[in-house]
N, CA and C of each residue as an Amber inpcrd file, in Angstrom:
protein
   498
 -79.4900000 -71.0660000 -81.2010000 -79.7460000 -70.4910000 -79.8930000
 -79.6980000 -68.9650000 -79.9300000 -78.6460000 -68.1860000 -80.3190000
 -78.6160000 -66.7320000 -80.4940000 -79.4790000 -66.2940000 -81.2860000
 -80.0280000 -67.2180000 -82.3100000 -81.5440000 -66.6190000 -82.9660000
 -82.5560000 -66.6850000 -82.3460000 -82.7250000 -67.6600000 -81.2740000
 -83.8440000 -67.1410000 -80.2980000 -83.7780000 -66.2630000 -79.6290000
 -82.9870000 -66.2570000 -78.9130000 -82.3410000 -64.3600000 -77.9910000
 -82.5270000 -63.2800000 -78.9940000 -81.8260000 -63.0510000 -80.5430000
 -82.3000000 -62.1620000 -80.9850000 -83.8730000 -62.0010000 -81.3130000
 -84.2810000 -62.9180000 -81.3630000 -86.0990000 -62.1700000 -82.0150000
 -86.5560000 -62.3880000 -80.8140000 -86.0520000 -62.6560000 -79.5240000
 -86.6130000 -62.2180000 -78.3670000 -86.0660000 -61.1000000 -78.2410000
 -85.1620000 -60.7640000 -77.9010000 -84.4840000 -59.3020000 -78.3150000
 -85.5030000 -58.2020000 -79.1760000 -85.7840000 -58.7840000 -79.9770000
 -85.7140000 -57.4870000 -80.7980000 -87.6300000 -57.3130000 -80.6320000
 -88.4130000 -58.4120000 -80.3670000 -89.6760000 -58.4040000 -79.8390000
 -89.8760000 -57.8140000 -78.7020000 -88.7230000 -57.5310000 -77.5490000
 -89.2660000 -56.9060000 -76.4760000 -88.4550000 -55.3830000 -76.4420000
 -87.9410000 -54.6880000 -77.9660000 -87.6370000 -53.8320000 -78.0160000
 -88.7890000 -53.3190000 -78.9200000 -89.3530000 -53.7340000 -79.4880000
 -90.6390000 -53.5130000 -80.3680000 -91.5050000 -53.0620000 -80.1180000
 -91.6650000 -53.9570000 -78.4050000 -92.7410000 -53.2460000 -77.4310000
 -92.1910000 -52.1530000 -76.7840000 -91.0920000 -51.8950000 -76.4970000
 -90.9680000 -51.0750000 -75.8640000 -91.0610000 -49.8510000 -76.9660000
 -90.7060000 -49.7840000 -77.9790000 -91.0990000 -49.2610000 -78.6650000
 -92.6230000 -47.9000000 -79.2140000 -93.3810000 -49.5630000 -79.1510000
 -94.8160000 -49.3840000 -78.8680000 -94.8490000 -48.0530000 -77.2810000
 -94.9040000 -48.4090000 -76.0400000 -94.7640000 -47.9610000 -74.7810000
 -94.5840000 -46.7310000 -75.4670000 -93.6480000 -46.2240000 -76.0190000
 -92.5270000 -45.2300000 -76.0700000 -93.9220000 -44.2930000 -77.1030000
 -93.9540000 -45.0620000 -78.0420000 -94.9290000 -44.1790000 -78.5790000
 -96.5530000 -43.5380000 -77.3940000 -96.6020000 -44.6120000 -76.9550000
 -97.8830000 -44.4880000 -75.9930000 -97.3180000 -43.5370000 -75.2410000
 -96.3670000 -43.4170000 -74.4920000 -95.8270000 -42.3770000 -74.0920000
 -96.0140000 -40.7100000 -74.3710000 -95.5940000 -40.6410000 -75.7720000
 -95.2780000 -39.7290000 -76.4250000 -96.8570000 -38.9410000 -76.5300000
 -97.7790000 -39.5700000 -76.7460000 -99.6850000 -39.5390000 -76.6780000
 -99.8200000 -39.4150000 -75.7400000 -99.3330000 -39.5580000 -74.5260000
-100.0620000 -39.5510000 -73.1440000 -99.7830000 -37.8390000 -73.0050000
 -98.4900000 -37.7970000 -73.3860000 -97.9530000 -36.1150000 -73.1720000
 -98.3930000 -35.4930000 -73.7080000 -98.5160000 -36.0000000 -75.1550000
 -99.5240000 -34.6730000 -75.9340000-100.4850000 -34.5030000 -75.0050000
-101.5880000 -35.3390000 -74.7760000-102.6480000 -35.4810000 -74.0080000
-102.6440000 -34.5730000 -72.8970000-101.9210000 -34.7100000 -72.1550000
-101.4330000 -34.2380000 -70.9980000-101.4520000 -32.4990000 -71.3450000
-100.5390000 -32.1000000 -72.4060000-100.3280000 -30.5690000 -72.3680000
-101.9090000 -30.0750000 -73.2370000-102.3280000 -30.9010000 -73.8460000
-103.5170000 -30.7170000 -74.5310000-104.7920000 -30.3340000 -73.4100000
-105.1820000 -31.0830000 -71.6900000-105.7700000 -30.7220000 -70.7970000
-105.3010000 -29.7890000 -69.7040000-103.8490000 -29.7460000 -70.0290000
-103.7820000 -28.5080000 -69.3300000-103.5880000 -27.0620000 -70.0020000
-103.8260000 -27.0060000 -71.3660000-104.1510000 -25.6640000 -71.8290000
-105.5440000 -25.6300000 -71.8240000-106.3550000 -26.8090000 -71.7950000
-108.0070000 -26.6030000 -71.8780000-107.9980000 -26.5580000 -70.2580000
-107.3630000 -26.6620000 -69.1800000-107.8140000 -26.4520000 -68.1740000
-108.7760000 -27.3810000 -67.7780000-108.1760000 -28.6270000 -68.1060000
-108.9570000 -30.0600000 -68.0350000-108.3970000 -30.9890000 -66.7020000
-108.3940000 -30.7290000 -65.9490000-108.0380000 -31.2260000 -64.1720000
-107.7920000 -32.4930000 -64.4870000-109.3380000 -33.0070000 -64.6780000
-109.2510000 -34.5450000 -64.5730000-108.7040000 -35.6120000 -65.5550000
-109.5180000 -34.7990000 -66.9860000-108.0390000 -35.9190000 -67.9110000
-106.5770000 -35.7230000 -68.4070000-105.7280000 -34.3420000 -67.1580000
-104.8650000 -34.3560000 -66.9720000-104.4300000 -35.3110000 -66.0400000
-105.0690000 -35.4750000 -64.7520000-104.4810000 -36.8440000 -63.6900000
-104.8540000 -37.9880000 -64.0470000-105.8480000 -38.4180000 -64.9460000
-106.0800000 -39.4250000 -66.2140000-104.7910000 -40.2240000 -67.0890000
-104.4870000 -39.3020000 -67.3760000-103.1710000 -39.1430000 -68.5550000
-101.8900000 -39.0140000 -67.6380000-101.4710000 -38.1700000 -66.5940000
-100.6860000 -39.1710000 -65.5450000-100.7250000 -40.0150000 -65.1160000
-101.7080000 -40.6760000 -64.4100000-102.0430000 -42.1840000 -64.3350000
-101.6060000 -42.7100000 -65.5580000-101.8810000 -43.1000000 -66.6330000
-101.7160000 -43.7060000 -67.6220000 -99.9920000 -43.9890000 -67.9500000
 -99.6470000 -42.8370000 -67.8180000 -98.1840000 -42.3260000 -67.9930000
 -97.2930000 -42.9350000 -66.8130000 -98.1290000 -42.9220000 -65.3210000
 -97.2390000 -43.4690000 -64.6910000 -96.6970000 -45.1690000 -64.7750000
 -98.2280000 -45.8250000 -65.3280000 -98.1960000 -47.1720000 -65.7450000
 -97.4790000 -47.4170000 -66.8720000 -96.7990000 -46.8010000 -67.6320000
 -96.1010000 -47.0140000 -68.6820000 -95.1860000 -46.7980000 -67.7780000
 -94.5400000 -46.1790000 -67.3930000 -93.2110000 -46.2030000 -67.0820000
 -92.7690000 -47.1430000 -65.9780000 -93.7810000 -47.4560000 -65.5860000
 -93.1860000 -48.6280000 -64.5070000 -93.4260000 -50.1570000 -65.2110000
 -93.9000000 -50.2920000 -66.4740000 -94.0200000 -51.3710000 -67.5560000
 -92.9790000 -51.4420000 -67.8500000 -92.5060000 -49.9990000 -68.5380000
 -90.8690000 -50.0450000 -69.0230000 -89.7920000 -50.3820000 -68.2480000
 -89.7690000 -49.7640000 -66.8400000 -89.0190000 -50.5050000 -66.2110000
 -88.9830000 -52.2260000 -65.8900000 -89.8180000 -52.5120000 -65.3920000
 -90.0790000 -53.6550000 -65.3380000 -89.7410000 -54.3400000 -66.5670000
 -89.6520000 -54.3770000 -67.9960000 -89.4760000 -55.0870000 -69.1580000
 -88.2050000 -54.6240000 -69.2910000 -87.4190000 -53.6530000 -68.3830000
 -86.3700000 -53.3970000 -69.1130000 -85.6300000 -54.5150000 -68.7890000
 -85.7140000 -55.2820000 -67.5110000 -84.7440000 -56.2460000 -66.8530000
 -84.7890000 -57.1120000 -67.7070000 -85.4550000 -57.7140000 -68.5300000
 -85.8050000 -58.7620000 -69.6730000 -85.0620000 -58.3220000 -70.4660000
 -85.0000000 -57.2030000 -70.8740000 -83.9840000 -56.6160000 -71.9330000
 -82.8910000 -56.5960000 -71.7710000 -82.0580000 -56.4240000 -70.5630000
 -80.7450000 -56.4250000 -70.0830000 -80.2760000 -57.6230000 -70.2060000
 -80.7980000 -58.5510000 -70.0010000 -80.7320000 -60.2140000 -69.7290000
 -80.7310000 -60.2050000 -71.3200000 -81.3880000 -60.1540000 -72.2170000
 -81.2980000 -60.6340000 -73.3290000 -80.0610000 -59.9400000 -73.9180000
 -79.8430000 -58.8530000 -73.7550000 -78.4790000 -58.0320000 -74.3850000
 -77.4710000 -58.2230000 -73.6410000 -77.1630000 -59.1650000 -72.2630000
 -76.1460000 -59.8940000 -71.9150000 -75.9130000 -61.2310000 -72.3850000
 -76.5120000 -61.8760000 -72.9850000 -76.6250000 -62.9990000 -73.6400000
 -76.0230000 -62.6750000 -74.8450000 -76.7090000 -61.6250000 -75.8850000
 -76.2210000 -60.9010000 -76.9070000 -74.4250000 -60.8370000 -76.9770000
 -74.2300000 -60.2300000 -76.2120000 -72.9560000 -59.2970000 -75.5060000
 -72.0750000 -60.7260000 -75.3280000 -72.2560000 -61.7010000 -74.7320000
 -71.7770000 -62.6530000 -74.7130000 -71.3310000 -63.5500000 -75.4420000
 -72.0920000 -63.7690000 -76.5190000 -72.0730000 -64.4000000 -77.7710000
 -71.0650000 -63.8940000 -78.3430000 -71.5280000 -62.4210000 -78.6450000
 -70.7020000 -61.9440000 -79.4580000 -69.1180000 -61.5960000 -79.2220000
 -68.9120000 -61.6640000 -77.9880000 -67.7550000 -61.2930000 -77.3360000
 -67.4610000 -59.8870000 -77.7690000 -68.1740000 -59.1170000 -77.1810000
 -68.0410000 -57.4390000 -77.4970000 -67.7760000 -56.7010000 -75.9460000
 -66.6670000 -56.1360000 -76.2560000 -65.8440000 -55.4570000 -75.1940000
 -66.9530000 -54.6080000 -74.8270000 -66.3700000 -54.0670000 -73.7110000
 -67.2300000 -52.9890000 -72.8570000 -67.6620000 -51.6980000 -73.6160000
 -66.9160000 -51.2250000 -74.3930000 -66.7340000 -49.9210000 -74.8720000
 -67.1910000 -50.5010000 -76.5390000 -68.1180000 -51.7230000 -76.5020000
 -68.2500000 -51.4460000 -77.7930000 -70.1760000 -51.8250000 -77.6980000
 -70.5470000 -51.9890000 -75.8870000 -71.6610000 -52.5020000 -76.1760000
 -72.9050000 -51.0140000 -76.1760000 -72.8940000 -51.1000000 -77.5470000
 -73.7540000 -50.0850000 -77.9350000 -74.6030000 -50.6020000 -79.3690000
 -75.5440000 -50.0750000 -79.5970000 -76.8190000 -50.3600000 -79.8630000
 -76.0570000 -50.1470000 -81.8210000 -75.0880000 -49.5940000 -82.1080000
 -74.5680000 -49.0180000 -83.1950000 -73.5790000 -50.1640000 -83.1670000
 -72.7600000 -50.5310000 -82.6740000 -71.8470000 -51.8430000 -82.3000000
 -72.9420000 -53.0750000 -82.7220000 -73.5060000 -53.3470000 -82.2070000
 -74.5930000 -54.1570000 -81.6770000 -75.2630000 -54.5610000 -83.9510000
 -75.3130000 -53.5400000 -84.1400000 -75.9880000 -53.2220000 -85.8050000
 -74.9480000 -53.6660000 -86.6510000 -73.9000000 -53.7470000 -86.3060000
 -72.3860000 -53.6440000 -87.3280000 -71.8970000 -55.7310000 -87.1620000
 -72.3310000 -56.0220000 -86.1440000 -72.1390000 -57.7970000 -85.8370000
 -73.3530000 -58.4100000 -86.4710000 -74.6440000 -58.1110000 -85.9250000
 -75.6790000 -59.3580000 -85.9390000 -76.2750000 -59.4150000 -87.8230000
 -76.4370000 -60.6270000 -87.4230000 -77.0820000 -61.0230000 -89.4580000
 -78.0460000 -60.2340000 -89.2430000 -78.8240000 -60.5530000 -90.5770000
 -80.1660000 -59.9230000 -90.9140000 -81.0650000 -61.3960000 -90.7650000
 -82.1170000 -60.7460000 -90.4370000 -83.1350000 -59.8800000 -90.6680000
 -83.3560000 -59.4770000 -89.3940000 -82.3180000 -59.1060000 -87.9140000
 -82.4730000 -58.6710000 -86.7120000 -81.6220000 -57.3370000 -86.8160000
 -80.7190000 -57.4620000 -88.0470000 -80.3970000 -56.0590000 -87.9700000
 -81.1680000 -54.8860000 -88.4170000 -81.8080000 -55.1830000 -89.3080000
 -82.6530000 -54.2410000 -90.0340000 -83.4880000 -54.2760000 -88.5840000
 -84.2570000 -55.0130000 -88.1860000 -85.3740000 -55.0300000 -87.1560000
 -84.3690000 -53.9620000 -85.6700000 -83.4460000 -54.0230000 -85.6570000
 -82.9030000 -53.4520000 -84.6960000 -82.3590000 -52.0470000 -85.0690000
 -82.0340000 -51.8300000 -86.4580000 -81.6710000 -50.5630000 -87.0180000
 -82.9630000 -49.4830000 -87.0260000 -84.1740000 -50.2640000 -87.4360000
 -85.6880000 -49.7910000 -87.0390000 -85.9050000 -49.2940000 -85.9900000
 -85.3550000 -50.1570000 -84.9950000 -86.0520000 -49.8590000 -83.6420000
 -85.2880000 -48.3070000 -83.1150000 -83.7460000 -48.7110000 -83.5480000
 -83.0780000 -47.4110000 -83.2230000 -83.5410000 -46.2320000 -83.4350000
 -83.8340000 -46.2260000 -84.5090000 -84.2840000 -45.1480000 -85.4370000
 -85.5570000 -44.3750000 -84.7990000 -86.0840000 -45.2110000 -84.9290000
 -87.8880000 -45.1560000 -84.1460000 -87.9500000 -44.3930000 -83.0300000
 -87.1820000 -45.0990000 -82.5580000 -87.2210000 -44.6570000 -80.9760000
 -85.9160000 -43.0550000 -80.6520000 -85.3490000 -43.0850000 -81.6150000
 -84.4870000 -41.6640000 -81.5340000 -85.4480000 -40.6390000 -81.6490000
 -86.2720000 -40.8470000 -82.3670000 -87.4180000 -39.5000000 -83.2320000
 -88.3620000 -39.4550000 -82.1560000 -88.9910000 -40.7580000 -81.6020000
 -89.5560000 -40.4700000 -80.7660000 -89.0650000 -39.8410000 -79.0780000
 -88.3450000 -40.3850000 -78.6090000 -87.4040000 -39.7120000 -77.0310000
 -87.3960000 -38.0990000 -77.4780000 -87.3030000 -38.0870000 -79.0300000
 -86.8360000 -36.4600000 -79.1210000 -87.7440000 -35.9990000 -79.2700000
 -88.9530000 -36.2560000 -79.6670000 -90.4320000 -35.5080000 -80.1560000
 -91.0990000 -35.1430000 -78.2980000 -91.0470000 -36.8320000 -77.8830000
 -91.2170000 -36.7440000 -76.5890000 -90.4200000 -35.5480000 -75.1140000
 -89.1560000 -35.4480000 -75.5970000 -88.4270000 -34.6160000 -74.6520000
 -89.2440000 -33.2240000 -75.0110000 -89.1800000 -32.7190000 -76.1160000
 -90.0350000 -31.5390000 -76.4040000 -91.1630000 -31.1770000 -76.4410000
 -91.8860000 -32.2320000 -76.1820000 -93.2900000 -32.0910000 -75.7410000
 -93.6580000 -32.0600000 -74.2580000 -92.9460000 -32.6390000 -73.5110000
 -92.4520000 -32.1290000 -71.9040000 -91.7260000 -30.9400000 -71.8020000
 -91.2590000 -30.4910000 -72.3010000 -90.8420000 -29.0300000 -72.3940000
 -91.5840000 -28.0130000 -72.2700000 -92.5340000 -28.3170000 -73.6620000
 -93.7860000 -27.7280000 -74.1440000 -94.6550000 -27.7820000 -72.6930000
 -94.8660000 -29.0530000 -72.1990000 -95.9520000 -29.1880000 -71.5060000
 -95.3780000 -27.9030000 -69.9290000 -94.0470000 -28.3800000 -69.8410000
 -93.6130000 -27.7590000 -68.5020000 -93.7200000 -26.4860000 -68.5070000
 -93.5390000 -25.2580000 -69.4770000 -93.9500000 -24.2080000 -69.8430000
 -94.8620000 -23.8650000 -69.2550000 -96.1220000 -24.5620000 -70.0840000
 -97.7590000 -24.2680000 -70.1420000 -98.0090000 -24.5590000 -68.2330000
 -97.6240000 -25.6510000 -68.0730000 -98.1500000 -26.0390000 -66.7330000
 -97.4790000 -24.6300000 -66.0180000 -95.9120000 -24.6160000 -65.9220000
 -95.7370000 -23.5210000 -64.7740000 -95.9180000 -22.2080000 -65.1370000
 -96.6160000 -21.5970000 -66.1160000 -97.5230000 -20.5670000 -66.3750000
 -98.9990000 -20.5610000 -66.3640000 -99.3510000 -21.4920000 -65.9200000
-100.9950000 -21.9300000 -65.4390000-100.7980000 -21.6590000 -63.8850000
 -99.4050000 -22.2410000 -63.0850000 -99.7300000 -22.0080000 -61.8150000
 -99.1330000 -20.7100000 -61.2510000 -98.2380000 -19.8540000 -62.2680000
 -98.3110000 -18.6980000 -62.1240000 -99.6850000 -18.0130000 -62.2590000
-100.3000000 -17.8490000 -63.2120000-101.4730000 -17.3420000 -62.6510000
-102.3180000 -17.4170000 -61.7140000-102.7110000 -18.5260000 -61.0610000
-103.0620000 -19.2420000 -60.2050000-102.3640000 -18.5560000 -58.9500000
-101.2180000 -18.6270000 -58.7210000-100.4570000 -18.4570000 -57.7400000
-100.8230000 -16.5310000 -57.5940000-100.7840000 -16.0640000 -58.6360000
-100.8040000 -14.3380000 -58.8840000-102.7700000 -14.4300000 -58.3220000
-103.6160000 -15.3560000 -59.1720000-105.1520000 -14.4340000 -58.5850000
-104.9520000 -15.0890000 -57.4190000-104.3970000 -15.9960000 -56.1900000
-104.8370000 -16.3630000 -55.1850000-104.1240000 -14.9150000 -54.7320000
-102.9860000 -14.7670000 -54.7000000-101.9070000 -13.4980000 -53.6580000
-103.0360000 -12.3170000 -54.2240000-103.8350000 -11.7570000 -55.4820000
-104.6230000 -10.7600000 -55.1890000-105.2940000 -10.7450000 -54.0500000
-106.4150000 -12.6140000 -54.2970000-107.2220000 -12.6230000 -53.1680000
-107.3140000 -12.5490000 -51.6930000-106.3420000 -12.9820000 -51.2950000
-105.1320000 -12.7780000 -50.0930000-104.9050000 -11.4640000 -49.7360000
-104.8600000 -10.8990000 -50.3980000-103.5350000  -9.5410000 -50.3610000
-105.2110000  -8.0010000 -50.0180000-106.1790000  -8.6570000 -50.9460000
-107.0260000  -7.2730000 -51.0950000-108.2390000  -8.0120000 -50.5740000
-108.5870000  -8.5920000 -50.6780000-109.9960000  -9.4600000 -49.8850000
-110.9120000  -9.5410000 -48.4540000-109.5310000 -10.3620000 -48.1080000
-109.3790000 -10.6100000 -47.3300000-108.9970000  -9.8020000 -45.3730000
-109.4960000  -9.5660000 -44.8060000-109.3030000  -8.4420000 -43.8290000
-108.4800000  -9.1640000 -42.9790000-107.7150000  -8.3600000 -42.2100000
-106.8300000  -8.4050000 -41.5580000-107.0390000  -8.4660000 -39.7330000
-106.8290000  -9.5040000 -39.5210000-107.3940000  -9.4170000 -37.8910000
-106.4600000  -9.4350000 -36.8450000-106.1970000  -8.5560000 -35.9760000
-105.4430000  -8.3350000 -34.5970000-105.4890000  -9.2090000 -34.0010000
-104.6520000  -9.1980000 -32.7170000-105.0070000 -10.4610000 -31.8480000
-106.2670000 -10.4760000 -30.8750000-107.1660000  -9.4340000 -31.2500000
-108.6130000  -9.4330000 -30.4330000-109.3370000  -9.5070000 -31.0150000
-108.9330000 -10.3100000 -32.5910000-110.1280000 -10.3480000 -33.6750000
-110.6420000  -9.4020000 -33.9630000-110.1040000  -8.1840000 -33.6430000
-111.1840000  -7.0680000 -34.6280000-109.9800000  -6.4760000 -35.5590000
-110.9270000  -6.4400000 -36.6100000-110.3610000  -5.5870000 -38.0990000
-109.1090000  -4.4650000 -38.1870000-107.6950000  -5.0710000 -38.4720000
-106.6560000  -3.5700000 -38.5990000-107.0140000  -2.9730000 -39.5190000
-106.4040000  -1.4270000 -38.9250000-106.8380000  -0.7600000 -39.7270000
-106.0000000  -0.9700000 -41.3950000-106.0200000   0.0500000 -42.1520000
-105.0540000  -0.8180000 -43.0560000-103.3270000   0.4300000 -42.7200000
-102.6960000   0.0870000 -43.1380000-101.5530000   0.2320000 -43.1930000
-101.0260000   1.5830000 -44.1960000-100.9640000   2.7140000 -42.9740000
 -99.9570000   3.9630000 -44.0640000 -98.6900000   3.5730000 -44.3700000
 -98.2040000   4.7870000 -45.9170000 -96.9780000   4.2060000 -46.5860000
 -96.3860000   5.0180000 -45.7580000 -96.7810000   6.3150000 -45.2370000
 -96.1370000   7.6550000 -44.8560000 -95.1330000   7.7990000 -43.8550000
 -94.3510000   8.5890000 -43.7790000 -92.8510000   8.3240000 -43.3140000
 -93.2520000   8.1900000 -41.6630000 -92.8420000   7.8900000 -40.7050000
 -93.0560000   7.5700000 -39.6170000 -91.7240000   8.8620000 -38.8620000
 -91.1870000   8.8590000 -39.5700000 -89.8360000   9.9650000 -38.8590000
 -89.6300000  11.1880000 -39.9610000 -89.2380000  12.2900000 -39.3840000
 -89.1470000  13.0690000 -40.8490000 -87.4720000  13.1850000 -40.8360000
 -86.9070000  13.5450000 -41.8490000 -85.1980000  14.1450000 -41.6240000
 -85.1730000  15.6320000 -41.2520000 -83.9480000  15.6550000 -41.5030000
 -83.5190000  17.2730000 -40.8450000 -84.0580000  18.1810000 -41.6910000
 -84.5850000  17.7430000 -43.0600000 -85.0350000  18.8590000 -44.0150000
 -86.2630000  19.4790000 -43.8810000 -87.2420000  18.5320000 -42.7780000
 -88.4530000  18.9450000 -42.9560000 -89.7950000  18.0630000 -43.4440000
């Protein structure tokens, strides 16, 4: 019985796995159209991204359920149910398959965290510029209208009061 839970276990960590990598591609993707200034297969590649993550959630509950079953079996205290705990009990050939997955997925969360980094950069220095030529266009363009709709004049810097010096 616990050998079916584990290679169910360790099959729906495999995929998630998989996800995780798809993940990791969607972001490249992602910072890749917004340095080309690619609109659409940037909200492309969010879309995509958002469907992974609500896959992952959704499969995670399958996963919890199977690693309470796990957890159960094994009779592993609270403070020991960890994925490193977890490697040090079960036979092989689910440990190796689970020592894999660890592994896998460490390199990737971390390649991934820094490529959202990367991406967050690029993006909020795209809408700094953005944000800087609209306030030119705004600021110098654009004319300025009173409340009778006709054109102010523009605006002196020059002192309005003088001091005692003159």
């Amino acid at each position: 019985m616990i050998e079916r839970t584990l290679d169910s276990l360790c099959t729906l960590l495999e995929d998630e796995q998989e996800r995780q990598d798809n993940v990791l591609a969607l972001c490249i993707a992602q910072g890749q159209a917004a340095r080309g200034h690619d609109v659409d297969t940037l909200e492309a590649r969010t879309a995509a991204l958002n469907i992974c993550i609500e896959e992952s959630t959704h499969s995670e509950k399958e996963r919890l359920a199977l690693l309470r079953e796990v957890v159960h079996y094994y009779e592993l205290p609270v403070e020991k149910q960890t994925m490193t705990h977890l490697l040090n009990i079960v036979p092989e050939p689910w440990r190796s398959r689970l020592a894999d997955f660890q592994k896998h997925l460490s390199a990737t969360l971390e390649e991934t965290a820094r490529t959202v980094r990367q991406n967050n950069r690029t993006m909020r220095h795209s809408i700094k510029i953005v944000n800087d030529a609209l306030s030119c266009i705004t600021n110098f363009n654009t004319p300025h209208y009173d409340d009778r709709g006709e054109e102010r004049q523009s605006v002196s810097a020059n002192p309005n009061v003088i001091d005692q010096r003159g």
